[in-house]
matplotlib code that plots the C-alpha trace (Angstrom):
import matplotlib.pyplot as plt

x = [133.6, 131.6, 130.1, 126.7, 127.3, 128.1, 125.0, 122.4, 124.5, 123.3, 119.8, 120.0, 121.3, 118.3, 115.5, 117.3, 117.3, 114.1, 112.8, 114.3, 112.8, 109.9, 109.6, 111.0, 108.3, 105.2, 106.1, 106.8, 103.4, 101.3, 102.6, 104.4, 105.1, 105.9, 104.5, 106.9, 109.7, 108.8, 108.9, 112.1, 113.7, 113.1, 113.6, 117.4, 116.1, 113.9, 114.8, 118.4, 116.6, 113.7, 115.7, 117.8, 114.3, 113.5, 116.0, 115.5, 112.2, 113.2, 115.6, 112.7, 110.6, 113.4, 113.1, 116.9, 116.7, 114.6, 116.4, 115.3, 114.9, 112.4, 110.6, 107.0, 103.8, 105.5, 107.9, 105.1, 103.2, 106.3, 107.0, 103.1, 103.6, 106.9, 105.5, 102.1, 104.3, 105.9, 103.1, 101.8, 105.3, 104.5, 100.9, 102.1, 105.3, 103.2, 99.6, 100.7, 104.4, 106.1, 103.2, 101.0, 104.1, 106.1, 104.0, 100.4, 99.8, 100.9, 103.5, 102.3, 98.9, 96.4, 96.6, 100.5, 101.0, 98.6, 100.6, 103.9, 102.4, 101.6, 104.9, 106.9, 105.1, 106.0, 109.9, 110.5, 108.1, 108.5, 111.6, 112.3, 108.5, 111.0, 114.1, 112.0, 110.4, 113.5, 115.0, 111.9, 111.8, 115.6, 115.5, 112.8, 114.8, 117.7, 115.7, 114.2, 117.9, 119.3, 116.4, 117.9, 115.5, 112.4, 110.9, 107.4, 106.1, 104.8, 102.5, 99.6, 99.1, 100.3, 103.7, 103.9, 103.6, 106.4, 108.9, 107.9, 108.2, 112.2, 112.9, 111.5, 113.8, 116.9, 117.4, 116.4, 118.2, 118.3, 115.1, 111.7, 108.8, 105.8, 103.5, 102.2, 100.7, 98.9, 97.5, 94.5, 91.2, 90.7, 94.2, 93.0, 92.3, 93.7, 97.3, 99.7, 101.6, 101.6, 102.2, 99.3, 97.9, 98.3, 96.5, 97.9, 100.2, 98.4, 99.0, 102.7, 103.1, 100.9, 102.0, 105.4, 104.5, 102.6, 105.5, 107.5, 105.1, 105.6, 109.4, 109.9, 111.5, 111.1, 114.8, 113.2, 110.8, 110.8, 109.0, 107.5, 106.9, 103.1, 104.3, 105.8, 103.2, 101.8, 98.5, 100.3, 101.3, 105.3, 106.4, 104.2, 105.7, 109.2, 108.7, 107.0, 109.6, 112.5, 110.5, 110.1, 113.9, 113.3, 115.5, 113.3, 114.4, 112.7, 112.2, 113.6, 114.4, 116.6, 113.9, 110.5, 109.8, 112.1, 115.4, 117.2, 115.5, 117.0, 116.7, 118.5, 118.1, 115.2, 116.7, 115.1, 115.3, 112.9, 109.7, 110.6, 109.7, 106.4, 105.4, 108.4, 107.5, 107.1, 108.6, 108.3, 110.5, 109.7, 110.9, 114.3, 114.7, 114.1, 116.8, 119.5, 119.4, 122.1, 124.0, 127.1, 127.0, 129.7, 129.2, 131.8, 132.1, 130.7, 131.8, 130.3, 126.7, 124.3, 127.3, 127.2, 123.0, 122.9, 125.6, 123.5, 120.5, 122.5, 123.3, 119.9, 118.3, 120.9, 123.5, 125.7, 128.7, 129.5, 132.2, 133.0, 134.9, 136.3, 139.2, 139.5, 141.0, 138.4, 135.7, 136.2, 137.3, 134.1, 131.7, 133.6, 132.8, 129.3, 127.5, 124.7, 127.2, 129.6, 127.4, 124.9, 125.5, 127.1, 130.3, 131.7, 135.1, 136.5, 139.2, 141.2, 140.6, 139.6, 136.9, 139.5, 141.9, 140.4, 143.0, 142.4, 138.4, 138.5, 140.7, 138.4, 135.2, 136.9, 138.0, 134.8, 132.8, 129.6, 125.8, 124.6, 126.9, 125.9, 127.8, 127.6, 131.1, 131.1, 132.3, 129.0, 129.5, 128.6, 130.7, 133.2, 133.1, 132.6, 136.0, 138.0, 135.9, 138.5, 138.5, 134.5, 134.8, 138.0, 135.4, 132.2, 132.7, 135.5, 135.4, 131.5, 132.7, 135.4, 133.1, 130.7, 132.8, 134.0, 130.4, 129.7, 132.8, 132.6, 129.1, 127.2, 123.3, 122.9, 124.3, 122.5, 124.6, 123.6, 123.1, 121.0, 117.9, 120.6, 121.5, 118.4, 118.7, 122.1, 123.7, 126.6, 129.3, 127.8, 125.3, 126.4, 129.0, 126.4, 124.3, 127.4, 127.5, 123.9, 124.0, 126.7, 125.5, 122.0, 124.1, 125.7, 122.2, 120.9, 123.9, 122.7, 119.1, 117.9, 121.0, 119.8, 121.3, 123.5, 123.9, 121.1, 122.5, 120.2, 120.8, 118.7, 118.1, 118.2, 117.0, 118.6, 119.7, 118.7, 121.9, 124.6, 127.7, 127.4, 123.2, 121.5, 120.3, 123.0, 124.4, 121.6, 121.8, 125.4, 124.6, 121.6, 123.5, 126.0, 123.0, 122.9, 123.2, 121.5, 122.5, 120.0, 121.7, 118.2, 114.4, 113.2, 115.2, 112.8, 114.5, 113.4, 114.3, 114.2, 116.1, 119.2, 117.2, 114.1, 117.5, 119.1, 115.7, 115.3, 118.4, 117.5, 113.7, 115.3, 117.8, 114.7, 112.3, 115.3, 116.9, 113.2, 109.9, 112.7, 113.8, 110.8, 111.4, 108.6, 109.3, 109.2, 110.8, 113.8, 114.0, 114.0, 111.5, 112.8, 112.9, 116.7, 116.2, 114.6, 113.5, 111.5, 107.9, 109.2, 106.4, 106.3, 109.5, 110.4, 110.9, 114.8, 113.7, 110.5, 112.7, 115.3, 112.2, 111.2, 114.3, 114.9, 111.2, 111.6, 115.3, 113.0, 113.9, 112.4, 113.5, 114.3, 114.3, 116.7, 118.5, 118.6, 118.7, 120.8, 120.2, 123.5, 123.1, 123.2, 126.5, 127.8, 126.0, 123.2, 119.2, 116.1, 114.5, 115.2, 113.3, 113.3, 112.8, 113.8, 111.1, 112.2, 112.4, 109.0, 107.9, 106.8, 104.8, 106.4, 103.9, 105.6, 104.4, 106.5, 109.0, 108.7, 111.0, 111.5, 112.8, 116.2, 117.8, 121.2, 123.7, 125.2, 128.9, 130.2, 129.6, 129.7, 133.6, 134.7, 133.0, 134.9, 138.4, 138.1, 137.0, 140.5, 142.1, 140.6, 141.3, 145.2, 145.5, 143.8, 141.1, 137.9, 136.4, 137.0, 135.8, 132.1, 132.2, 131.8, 129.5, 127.2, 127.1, 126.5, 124.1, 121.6, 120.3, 123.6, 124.0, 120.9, 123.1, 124.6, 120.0, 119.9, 121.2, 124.3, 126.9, 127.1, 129.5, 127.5, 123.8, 121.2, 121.2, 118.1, 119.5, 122.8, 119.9, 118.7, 122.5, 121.5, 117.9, 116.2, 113.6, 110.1]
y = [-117.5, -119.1, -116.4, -118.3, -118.5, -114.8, -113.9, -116.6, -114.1, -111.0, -112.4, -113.6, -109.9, -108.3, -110.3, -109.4, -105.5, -105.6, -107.5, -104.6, -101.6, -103.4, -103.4, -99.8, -98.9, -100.2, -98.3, -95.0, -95.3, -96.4, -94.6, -91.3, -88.8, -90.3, -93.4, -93.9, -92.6, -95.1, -98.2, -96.8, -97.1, -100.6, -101.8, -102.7, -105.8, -106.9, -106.6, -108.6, -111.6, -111.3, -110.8, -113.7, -115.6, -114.3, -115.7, -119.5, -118.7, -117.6, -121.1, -123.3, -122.2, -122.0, -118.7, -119.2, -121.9, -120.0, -117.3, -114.1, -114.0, -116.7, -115.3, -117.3, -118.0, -120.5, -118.2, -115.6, -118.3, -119.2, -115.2, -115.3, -118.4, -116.7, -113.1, -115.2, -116.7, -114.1, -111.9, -114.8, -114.5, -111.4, -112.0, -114.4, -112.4, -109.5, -111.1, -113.5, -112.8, -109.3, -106.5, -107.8, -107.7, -105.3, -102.4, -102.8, -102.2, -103.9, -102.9, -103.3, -104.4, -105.8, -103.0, -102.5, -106.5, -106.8, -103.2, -105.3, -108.1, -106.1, -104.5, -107.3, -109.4, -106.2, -105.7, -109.6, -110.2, -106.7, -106.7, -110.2, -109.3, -106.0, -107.3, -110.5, -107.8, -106.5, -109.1, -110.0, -106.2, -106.9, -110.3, -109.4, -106.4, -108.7, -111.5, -109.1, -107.9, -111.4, -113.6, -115.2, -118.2, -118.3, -121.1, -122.5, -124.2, -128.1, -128.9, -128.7, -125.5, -126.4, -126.9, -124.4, -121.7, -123.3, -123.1, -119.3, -118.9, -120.3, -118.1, -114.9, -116.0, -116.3, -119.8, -120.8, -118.7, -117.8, -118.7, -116.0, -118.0, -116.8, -119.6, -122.3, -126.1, -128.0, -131.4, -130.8, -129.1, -126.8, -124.8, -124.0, -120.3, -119.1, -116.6, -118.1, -115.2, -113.3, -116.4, -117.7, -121.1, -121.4, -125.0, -128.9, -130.7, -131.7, -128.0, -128.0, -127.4, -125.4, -123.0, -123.3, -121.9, -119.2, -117.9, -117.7, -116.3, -113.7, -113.6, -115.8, -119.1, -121.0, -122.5, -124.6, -126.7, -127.1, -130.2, -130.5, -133.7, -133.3, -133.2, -136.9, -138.8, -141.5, -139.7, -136.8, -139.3, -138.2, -140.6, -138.3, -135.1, -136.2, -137.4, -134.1, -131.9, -134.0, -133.6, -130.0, -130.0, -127.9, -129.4, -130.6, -129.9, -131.2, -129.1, -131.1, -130.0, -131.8, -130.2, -128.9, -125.9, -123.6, -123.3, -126.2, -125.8, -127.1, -127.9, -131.1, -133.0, -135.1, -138.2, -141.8, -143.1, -140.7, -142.3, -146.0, -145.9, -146.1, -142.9, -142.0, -143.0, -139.6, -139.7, -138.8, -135.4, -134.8, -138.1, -138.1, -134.5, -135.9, -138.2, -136.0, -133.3, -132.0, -135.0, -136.7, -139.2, -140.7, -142.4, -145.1, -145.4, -141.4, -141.3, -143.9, -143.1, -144.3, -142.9, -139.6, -139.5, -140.4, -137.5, -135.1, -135.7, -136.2, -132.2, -131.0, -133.0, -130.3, -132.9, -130.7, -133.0, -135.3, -137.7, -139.1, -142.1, -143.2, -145.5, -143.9, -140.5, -138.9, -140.2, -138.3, -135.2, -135.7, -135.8, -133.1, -130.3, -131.6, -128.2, -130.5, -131.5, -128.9, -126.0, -126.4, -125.9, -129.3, -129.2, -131.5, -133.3, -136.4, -139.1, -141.3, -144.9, -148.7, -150.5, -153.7, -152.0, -152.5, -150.8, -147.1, -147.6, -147.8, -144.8, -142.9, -144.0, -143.2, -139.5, -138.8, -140.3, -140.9, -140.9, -142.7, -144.3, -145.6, -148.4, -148.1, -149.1, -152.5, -154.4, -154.9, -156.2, -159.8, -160.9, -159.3, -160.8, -164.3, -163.9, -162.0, -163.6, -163.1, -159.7, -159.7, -161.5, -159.2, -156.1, -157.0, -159.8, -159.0, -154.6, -155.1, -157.1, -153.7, -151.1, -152.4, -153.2, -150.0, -147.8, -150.4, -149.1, -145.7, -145.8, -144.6, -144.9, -146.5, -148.4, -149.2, -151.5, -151.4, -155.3, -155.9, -158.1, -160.8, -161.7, -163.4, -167.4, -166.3, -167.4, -165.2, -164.2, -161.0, -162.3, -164.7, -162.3, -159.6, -161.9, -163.0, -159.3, -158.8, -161.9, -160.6, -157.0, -158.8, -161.1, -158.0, -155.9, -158.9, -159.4, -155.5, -156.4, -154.7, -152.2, -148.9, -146.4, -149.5, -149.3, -150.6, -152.7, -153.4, -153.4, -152.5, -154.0, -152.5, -153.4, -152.1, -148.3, -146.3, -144.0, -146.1, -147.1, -150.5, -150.2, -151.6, -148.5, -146.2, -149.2, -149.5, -145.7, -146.1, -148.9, -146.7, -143.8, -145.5, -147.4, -150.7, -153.3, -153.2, -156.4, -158.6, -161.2, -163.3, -162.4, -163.5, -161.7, -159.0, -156.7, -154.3, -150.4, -147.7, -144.1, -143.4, -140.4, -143.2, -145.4, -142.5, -142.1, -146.1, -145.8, -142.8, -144.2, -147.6, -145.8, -143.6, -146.7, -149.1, -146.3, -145.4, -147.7, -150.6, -150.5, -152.3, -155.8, -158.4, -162.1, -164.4, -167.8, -166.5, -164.7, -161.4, -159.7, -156.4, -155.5, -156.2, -156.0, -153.2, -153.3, -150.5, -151.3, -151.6, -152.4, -154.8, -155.7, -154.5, -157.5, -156.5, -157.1, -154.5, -152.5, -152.4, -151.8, -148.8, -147.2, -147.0, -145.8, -143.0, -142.2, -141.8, -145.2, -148.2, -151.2, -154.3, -151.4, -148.7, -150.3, -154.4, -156.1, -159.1, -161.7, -162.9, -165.0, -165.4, -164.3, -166.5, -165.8, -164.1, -165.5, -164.8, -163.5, -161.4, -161.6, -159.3, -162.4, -165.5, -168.1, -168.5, -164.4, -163.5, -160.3, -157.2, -154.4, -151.4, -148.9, -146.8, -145.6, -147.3, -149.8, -153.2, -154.9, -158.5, -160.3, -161.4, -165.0, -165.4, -167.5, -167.0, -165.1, -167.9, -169.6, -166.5, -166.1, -169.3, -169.0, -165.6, -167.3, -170.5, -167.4, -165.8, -168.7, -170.0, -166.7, -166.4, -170.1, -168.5, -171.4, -170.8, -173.9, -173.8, -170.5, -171.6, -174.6, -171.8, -170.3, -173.0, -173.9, -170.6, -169.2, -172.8, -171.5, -170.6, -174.7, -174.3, -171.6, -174.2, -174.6, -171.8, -170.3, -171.4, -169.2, -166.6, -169.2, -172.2, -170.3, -172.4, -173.1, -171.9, -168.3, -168.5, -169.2, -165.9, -164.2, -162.2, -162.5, -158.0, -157.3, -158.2]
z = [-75.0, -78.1, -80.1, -79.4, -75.6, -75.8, -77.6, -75.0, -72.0, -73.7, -73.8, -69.9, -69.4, -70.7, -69.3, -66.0, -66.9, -68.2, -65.0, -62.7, -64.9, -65.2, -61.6, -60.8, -63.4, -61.6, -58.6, -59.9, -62.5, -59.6, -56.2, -55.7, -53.2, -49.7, -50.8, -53.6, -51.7, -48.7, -51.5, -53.7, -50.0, -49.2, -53.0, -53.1, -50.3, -52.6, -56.1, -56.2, -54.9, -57.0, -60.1, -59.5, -58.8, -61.8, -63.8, -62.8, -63.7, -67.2, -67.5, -66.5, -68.8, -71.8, -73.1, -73.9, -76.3, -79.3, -81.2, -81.0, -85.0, -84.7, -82.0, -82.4, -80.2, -78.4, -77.2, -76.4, -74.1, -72.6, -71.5, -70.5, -68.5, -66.7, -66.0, -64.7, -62.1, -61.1, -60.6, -58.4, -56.7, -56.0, -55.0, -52.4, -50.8, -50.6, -49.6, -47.0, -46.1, -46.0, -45.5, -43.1, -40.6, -41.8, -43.1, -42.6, -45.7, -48.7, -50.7, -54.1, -54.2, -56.6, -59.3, -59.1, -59.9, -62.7, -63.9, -63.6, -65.1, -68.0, -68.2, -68.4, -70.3, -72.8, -71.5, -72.5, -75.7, -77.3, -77.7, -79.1, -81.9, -82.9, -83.5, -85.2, -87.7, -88.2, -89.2, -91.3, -93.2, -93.6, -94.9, -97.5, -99.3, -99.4, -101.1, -103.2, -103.9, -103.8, -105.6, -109.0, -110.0, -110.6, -108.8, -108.6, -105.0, -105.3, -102.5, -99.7, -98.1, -95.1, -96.6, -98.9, -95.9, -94.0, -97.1, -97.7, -93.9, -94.6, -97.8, -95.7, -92.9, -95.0, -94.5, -97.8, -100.3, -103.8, -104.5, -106.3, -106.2, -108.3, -107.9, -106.2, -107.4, -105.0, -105.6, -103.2, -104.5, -101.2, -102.0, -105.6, -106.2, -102.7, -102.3, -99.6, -97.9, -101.0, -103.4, -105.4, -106.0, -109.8, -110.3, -109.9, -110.4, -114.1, -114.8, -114.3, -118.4, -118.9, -115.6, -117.2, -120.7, -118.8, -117.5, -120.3, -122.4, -120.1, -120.1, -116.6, -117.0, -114.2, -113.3, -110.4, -109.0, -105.5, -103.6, -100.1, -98.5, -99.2, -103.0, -102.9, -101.0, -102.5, -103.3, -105.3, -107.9, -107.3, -110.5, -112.7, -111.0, -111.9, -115.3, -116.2, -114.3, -116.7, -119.9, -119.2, -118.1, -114.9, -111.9, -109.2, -105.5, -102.5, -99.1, -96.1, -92.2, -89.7, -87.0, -87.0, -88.5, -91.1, -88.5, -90.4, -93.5, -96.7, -100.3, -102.0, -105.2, -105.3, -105.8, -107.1, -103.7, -102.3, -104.5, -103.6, -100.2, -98.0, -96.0, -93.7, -89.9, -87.7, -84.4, -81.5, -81.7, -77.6, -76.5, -78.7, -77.2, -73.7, -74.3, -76.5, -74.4, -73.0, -72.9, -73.9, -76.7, -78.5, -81.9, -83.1, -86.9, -87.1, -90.4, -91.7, -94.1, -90.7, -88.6, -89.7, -89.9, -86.3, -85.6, -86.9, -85.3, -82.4, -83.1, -84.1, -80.8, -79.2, -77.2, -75.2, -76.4, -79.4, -79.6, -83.3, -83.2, -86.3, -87.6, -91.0, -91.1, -94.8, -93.1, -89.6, -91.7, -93.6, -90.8, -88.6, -92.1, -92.4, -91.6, -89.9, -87.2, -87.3, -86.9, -84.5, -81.0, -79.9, -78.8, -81.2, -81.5, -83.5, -82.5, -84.5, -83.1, -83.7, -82.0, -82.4, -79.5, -76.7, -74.2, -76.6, -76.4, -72.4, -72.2, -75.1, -72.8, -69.4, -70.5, -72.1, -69.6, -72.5, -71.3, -74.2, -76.8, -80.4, -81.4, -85.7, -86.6, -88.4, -91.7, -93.5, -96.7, -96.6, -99.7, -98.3, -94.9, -96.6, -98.3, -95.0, -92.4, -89.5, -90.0, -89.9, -86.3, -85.3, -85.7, -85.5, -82.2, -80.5, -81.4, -80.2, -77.0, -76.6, -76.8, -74.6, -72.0, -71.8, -72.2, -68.8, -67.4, -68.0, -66.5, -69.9, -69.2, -72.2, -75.6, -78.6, -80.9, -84.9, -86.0, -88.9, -90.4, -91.5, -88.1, -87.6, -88.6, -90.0, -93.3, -93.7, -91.5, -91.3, -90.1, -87.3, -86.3, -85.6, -83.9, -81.4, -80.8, -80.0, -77.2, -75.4, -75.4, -74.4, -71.5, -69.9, -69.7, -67.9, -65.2, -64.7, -64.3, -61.3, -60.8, -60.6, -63.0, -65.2, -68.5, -70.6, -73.5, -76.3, -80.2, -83.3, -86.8, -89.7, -93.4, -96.0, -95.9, -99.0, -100.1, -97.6, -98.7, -100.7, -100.6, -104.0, -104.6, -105.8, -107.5, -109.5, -110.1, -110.8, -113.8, -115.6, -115.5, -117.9, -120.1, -117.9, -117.3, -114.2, -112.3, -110.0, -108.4, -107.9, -110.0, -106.6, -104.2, -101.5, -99.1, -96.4, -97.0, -94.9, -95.0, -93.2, -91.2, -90.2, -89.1, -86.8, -85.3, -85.0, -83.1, -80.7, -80.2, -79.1, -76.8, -75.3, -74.6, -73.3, -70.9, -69.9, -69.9, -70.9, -67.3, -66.0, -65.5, -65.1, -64.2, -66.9, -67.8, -68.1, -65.6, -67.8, -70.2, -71.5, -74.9, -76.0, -79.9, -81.5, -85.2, -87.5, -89.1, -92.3, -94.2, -97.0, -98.3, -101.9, -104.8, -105.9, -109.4, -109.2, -107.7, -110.6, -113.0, -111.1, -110.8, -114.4, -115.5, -112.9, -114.5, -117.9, -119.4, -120.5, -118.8, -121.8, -124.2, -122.8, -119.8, -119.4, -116.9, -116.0, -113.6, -112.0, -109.5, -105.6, -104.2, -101.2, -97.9, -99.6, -98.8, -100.8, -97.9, -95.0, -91.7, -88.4, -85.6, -84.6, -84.5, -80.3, -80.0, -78.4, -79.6, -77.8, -78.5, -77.0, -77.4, -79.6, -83.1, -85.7, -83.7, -82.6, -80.1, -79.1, -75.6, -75.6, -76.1, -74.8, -73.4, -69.9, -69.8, -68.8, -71.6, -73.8, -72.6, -73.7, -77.0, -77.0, -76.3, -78.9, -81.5, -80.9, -81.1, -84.3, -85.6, -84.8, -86.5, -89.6, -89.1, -90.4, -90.0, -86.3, -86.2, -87.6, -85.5, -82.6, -84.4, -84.9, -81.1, -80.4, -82.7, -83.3, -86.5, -88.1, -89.0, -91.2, -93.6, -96.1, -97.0, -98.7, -101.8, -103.2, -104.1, -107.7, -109.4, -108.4, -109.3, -110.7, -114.2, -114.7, -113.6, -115.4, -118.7, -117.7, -117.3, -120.2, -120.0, -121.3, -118.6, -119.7]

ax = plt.figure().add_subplot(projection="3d")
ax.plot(x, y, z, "-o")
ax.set_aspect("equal")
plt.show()
């Protein structure tokens, strides 16, 4: 037995004591003598059947899926709402079943239950407040004991308490604040759990010299997400925390509250973006919980993100497939995945062989699988297009099939903004996979309990494997250049946690409202494509001029920045719908979806078969002859840009061009 499954059986055990003394209690502190003696007799009948009552009672309304440590209101309703229905069990067997025919008087009565109500409401919450104190008492000398850096707290009040709330827990270690800096008026002047509010963020100097006046020197900053809105002028922050040479940490959680609280390097990317979309935590819990989801390409930097939310949305199984053997050993040690309570395990396999993905499917018999493995680099792909097509077409075509086989409620395949009027082979080979995933939900249409296929688009990924940003990092680290293929050039961003939660959102709405169908022209109107509100996209360019004023640099003075030219398959601009896609509004906060446009399977098979074939004979032009029947708006691909070594010569001018 896991040591966590041995601990939640401890738990179960003492509710279920506590239950029978609490019981045994209310009769012998509100009967005795032959009235007592009369009850005491008959209670063996009653009290195995109510305990075990008791128990379901206890499971439904999840007392056993808090720890005891973090033992919080939430938990105390959830005792109230469980004693309150058992003392109306109670109410009931002894009102209108048992004493009227079998005593003729009743065997508790009104005091005696609102006694036991009392009592257990103490045998189940007392219990879990102690050893919560406890724990508190205990984790307070030891961070007294432990502390070694003097931090100072960045944000609302709100914030701040959660953060404290962590380093009081233990989560959050190693750190002694001593103050607090909040960038809204109504915090000035107050003390947070102990922890004063020492001014704003305009003080930060000042607060700094302060303290080592007084022989403190703060070692660390640490951020909430308060501190990096827009409105708290985060740019500022970080320039003034490098001048002052104080590292700058931000506060982060993979849930709600301070259980999966953490602290990581506030990096560049987290300024660049608009505010993060909240989801819908409920929903994704709905749909994570307590199932089985597999993840091919786990290992990769959206992989791995949709893993771990996979974990902290408490799946009872995870499946990581992944064709490269660092990768699955990387995402297998990640503490996010590997140490919550998922039973997690990784295989060695490639979406391209179709025979090893129906037997991975059928054994592990998925209830929702996330299809992220890909090739994704469009130069790439334009150089080794086959192997674009044997992954992306014919490894999406496998691992559908076999989530339909295997019975999985639902598959969500990763595609991306550029398979929209396509340009690359990226592009057109994600958008193949999209219309077949869309052509099999549709033969299911009606079927009740088939798998939903839809897929998802995604921007760029801030922090991904190949994304602008860390390249750009990469070159101002090193003095520059910092390369821009195109002045002109916009993208979409979003984070990899706002994809994972894109992806488990989409899965939600498609496996739930998404089953609806209403009659339309084609004969189907569900939402097939999902795509985040991404905002307005970012100019490449601005971006690269941002990125090395936050770093502390001056772009055309410090860093350059060299315009390079449009690499093959690349466009100007990125869009998230087809001109014939009608759009849908989905009702959800942050996501938009559109109807699908297919072809038949029919006509999708043969497509399929001339594919392999142009791809054994190593014939590309074939290959994009498919293409372009298939996917209309892949013939318009040779309009746009034209590749890096034939840019315009206006750009190659600029090849060496300082930023302005």
């Amino acid at each position: 037995m896991k040591r966590q499954e041995f601990k939640k059986a401890l738990i179960i055990a003492h509710d279920l004591v506590a239950t029978a003394i609490a019981i045994v209690a209310t009769l012998v502190v509100r009967f005795e003598g032959p009235l007592l003696d009369e009850r005491l007799a008959y209670l063996p009948i009653f009290l195995i059947p109510f305990v075990a009552f008791s128990g379901l009672v206890y499971g439904w309304f999840q007392l056993y899926r808090s720890k005891w440590r973090f033992a919080s209101l939430p938990d105390l309703f959830n005792i109230f709402r469980a004693a309150t229905l058992l003392a109306m069990t109670l109410l009931v067997i002894d009102y209108i079943l048992v004493s009227p025919h079998f005593f003729g008087s009743y065997f508790f009565g009104k005091i005696a239950i609102a006694l036991y109500w009392l009592l257990q409401m103490f045998a189940l919450g007392g219990p879990r407040l102690a050893f919560r104190y406890f724990k508190y008492v205990r984790s307070r000398n030891t961070i007294r004991r432990d502390a070694t850096t003097p931090t100072l707290l960045l944000g609302r009040a709100g914030d701040i308490e959660v953060v404290l709330r962590a380093i009081e827990s233990g989560t959050v270690k190693k750190i002694q604040p001593h103050g607090i800096l909040s960038h809204r008026i109504d915090d000035l002047g107050q003390t947070i759990r102990g922890i004063p509010v020492l001014g704003d963020f305009t003080d930060l100097d000042q607060v700094v010299h302060d303290f080592q006046e007084r022989g403190i020197a703060i070692r660390r900053l640490v951020a909430t997400p308060s501190a990096l809105a827009p409105e708290a002028d985060p740019d500022t922050l970080l320039a003034r925390a490098r001048r002052l040479g104080v590292p700058l940490s931000r506060f982060t959680s993979l849930g709600d509250g301070v259980r999966d609280a953490e602290l990581a390097p506030l990096e560049i990317e987290d300024l660049l973006l608009r505010p993060t979309v909240q989801i819908d935590r409920q929903r994704l819990e709905h749909l994570v919980r307590g199932k089985r989801v597999l993840v091919t390409g786990g290992g990769g930097s959206i992989g791995s993100e949709i893993c771990a939310r996979a974990v902290a949305f408490a799946a009872s199984d995870l499946l990581i497939l992944e064709s490269s053997e660092p990768s699955l050993h990387h995402a297998l040690e990640t503490p996010a995945i590997s140490d919550g309570e998922t039973r997690v395990e990784g295989v060695l396999a490639d979406v391209r062989d179709r025979e090893r993905i129906h037997a991975i499917m059928q054994e592990f018999r998925p209830d929702i699988v996330l299809h992220a493995a890909a090739l994704k680099h469009v130069p790439y792909l334009e150089k080794d297009w086959a192997e674009g097509i044997k992954t992306n077409v014919f490894g999406s075509v496998n691992v559908a099939d076999a989530a339909v086989a295997a019975g999985a409620a639902s598959l969500v395949m990763i595609s991306t903004d550029k398979a929209i009027e396509p340009v690359s082979m990226l592009g057109v080979t994600k958008r193949f996979a999209e219309m077949y995933a869309q052509a099999l939900d549709a033969e299911s249409m009606g079927q009740g309990g088939a798998t939903r296929l839809i897929a998802v688009r995604f921007g760029n990924v801030l922090g991904s494997v190949g994304s602008v940003v860390p390249k750009f990092k990469a070159q101002i680290a090193r003095g520059g250049p910092v390369t821009v293929t195109h002045p002109e050039m916009v993208r979409y961003f979003m984070t990899t946690r706002e994809a994972a939660d894109l992806v488990l959102t989409s899965a939600s709405h498609a496996d739930g409202e998404g089953r609806s169908v209403k009659d339309g022209a084609n004969g189907d109107e569900r939402a097939s494509v999902y795509v985040l509100k991404m905002g307005q996209p970012v100019r490449i360019y601005e971006l690269a001029e941002r990125m090395i004023r936050l770093a502390g640099f001056e772009p055309g003075e410090d860093v350059d920045i060299m315009v390079t030219g449009a690499r093959p398959g690349e466009r100007l601009h990125e869009i998230l719908f087809a001109r014939e896609e009608p759009m849908a509004e989905i009702g959800i906060d942050g996501v938009m979806a559109a109807q699908p446009v297919f072809a038949d399977r029919a006509r999708l098979e043969a497509w399929l078969a001339r594919l392999d074939e142009a791809v054994r004979a190593e014939d590309r032009a074939r290959a994009e002859a498919v293409f372009e029947e298939a996917v209309p708006g892949f013939r318009r691909r040779m309009q746009t840009l034209a590749p890096a070594e034939r840019a315009h010569p206006a750009l190659q001018e600029q090849a060496a061009i300082r930023a302005p």
